[in-house]
C-alpha positions as CSV (number, residue, x, y, z in Angstrom):
1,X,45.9,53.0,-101.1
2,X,44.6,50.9,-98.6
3,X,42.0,48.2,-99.1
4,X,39.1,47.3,-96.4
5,X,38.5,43.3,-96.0
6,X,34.4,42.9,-96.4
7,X,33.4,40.7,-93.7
8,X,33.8,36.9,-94.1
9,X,29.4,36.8,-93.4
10,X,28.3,40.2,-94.6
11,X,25.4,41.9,-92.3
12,X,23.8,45.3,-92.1
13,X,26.3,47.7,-90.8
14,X,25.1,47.3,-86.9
15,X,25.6,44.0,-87.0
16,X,29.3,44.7,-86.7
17,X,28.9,47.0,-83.7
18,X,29.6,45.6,-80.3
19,X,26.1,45.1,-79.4
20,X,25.4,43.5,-83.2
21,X,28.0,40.9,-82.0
22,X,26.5,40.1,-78.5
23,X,23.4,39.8,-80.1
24,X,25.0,37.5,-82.9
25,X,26.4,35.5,-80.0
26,X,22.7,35.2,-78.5
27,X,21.5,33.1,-81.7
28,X,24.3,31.2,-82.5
29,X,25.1,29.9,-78.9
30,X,21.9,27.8,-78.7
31,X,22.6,26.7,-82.3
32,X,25.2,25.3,-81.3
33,X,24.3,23.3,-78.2
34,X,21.9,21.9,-81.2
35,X,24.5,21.2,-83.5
36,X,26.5,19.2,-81.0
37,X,23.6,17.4,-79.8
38,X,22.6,16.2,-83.5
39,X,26.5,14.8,-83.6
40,X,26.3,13.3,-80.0
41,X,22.9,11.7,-81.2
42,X,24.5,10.1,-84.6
43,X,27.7,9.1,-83.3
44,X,25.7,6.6,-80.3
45,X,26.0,3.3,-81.4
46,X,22.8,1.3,-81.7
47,X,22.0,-0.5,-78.7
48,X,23.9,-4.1,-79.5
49,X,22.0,-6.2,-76.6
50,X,19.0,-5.3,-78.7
51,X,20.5,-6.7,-81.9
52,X,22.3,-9.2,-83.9
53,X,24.9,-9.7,-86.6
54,X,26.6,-12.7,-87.8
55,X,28.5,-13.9,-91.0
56,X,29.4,-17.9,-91.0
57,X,31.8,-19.1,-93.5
58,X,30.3,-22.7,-94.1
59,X,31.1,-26.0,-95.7
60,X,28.2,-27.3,-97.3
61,X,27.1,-30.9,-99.1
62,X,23.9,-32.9,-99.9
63,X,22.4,-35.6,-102.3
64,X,22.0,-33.1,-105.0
65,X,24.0,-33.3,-108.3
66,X,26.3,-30.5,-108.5
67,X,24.5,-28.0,-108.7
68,X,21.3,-27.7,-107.0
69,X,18.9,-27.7,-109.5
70,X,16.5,-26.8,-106.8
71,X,17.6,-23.4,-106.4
72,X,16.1,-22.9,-109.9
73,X,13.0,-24.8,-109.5
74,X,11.7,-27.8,-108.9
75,X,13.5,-31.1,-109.3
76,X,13.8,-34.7,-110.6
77,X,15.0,-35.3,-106.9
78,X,12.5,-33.2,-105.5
79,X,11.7,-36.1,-102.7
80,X,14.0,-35.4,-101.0
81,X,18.0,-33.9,-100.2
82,X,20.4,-35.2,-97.6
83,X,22.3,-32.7,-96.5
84,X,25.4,-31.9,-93.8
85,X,26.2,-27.8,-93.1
86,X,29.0,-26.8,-90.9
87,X,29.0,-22.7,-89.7
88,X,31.9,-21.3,-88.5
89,X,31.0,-17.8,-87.2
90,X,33.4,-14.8,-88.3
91,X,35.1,-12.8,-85.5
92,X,33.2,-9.8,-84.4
93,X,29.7,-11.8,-84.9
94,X,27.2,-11.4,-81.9
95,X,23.6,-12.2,-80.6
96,X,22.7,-9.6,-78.6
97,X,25.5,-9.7,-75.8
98,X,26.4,-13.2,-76.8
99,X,30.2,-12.9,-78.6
100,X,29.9,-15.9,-81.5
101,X,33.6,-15.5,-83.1
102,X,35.0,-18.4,-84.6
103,X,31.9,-20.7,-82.8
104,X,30.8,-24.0,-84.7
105,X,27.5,-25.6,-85.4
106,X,26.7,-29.0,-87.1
107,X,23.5,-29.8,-89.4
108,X,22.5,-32.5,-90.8
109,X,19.2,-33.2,-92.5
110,X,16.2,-33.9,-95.2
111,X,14.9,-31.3,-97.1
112,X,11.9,-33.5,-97.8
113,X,10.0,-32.3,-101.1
114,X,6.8,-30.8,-99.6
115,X,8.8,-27.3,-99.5
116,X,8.7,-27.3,-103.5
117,X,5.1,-26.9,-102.8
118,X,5.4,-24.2,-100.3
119,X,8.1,-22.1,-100.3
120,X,8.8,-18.9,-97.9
121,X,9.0,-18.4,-94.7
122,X,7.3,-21.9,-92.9
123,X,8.3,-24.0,-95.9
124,X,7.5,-27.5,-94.2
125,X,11.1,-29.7,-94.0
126,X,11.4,-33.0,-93.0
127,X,13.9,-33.4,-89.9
128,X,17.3,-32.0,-88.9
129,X,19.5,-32.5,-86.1
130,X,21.7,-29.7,-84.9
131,X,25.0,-30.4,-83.3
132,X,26.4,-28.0,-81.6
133,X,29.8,-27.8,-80.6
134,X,31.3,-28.9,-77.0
135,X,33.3,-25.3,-76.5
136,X,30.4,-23.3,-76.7
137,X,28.9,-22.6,-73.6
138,X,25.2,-22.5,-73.1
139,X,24.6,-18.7,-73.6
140,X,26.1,-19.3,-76.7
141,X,24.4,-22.8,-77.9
142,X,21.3,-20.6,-77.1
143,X,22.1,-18.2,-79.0
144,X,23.7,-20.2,-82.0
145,X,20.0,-21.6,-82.3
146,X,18.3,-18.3,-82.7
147,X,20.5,-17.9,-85.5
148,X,19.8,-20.9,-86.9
149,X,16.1,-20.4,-86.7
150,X,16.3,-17.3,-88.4
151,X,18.5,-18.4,-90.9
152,X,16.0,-21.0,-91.4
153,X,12.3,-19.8,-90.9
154,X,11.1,-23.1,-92.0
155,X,8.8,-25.7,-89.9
156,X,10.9,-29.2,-89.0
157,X,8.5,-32.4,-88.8
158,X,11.7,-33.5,-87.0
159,X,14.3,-31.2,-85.0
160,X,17.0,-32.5,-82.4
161,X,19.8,-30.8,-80.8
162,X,23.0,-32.8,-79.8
163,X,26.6,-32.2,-78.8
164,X,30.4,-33.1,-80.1
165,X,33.8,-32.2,-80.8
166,X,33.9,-30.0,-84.5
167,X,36.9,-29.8,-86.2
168,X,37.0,-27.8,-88.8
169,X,39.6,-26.6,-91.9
170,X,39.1,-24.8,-95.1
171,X,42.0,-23.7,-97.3
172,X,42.3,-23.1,-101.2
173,X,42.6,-26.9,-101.7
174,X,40.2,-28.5,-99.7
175,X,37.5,-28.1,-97.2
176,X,36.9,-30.7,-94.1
177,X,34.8,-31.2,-91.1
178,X,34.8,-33.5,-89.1
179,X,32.8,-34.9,-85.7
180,X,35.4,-36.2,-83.2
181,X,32.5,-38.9,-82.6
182,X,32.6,-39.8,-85.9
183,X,28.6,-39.2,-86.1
184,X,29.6,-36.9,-89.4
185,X,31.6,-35.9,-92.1
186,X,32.3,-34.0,-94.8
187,X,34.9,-33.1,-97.7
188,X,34.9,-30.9,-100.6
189,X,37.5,-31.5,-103.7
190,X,38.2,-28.0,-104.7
191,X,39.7,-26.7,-108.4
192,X,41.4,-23.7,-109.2
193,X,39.7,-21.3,-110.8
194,X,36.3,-22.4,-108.8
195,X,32.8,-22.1,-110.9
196,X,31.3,-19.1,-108.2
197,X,27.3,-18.9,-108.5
198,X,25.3,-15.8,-107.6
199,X,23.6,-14.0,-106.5
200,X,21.6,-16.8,-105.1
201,X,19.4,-16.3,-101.9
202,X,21.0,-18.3,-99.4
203,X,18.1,-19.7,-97.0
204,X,17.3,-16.4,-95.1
205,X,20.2,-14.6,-94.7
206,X,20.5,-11.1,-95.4
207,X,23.5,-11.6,-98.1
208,X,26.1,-13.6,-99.7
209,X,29.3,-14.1,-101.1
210,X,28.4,-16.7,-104.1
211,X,28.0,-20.3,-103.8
212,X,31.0,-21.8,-104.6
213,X,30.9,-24.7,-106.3
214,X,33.0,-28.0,-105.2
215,X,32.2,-32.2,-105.4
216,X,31.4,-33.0,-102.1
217,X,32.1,-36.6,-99.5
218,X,29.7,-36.6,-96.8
219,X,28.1,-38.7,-94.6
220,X,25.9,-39.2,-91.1
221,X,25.7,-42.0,-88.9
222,X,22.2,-40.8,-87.0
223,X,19.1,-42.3,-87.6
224,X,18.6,-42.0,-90.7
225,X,21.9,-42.9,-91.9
226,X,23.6,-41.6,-94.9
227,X,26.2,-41.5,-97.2
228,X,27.3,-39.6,-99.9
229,X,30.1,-39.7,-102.3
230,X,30.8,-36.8,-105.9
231,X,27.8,-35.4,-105.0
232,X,26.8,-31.0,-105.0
233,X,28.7,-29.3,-102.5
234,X,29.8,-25.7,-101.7
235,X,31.3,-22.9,-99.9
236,X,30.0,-19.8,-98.9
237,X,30.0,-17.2,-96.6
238,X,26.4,-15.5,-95.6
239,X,25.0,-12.7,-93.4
240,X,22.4,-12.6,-91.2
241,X,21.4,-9.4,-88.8
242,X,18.3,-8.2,-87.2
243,X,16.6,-7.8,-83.7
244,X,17.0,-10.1,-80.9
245,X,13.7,-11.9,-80.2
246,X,12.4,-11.3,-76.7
247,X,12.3,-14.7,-74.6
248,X,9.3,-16.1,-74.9
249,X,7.2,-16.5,-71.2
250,X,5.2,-19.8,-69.9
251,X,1.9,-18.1,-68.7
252,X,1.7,-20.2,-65.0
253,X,0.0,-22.8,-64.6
254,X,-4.1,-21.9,-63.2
């Protein structure tokens, strides 16, 4: 005895006539087109000039005792925190078109205390001065800074930009920076088996890896001068992504 195969999509009985299947054909051509164009449409990447993405890797210290107690609330040392940040930029980072991979960017600082008072976006700091490094051209030092001001969405009393020559290492021992000017520096005495503390915002990055937790050495020999021995340091590696702000315009003079 023989046995039929139903249909794999089973119809009324005319749909498997020759003119059932041209008709078939009819609907599911332009269904089609529509499918493909839904595929087309999810698979275009977002425009990149429009956008940014960066995650730093960074070696941080300040007057602190290890560890900030003023990521917990307010402090004894509350008047103040001395600090020195290096960034290095992971490959495949980018501001708009700008290519950031493995670019470097100095800051030094005072927290100041009035941002105990008011803290969020515009938290009022005292000064900073960012260096940035001497191979990065000016597209990217341009750049670097609009990361850096969204990173930190706070309001300087005090912010100056400089140049130098970064050098930078980080292995499982020990972490150094180093200005070739000798303007700043900074060293972290690592353990094994590292304290790691999260999750902790990190300023205003989208994300972290944990703070960890490391003595740090650090100085700066700007105006004003510091230096710092055994006091709270860290690594940590943060990520920060959004919309490139439009330039902003001078209206002309009248």
């Amino acid at each position: 005895m023989a046995f039929e195969r139903p249909p794999l999509f089973p119809g009324p009985p005319e749909s498997h006539s020759p003119k059932g299947v041209m008709q078939l054909k009819k609907y599911l051509s332009p269904l089609a087109v529509l499918a493909l164009a839904i595929v087309v449409v999810a698979a275009t990447p977002a425009d990149k000039s429009k956008t940014y993405s960066v995650t730093a890797d960074t070696i941080e210290g300040c007057s602190c005792p290890l560890f900030c107690t003023c990521y917990f609330g307010a402090s004894g040392d509350e008047h103040m925190c001395l600090f020195n940040n290096v960034y290095k930029f992971r490959p495949g980072s980018h501001y708009g078109d700008v290519d950031l991979s493995n670019q470097l960017v100095w800051m030094s600082g005072d927290l100041g205390g009035e941002w105990h008072h008011k803290p969020g976006p515009g938290m009022p700091l005292n000064w900073t001065v960012v260096t940035f490094d001497k191979n990065s051209t000016p597209d990217q030092k341009k750049a670097i800074e609009q990361v850096i001001n969204s990173l930190w969405d706070v309001k300087w009393e005090k912010f100056e930009t400089r140049e130098d020559t970064i050098s930078w290492h980080d292995d499982a021992k020990t972490s150094h920076a180093k200005m070739a000017s000798g303007m700043a520096e900074i060293k972290l005495e690592k353990t094994a088996g590292p304290t790691v503390v999260k999750p902790l915002q990190y300023w205003f990055s989208n994300s972290n890896d944990g703070f960890v937790l490391a003595y740090s050495t650090h100085n700066f020999n700007g105006e004003p001068k510091f230096a710092l021995e055994k006091r709270n340091g860290f690594t940590i590696a943060w990520t920060s992504k959004g919309d490139v702000k439009a330039p902003v315009t001078k209206a002309a003079a009248p």
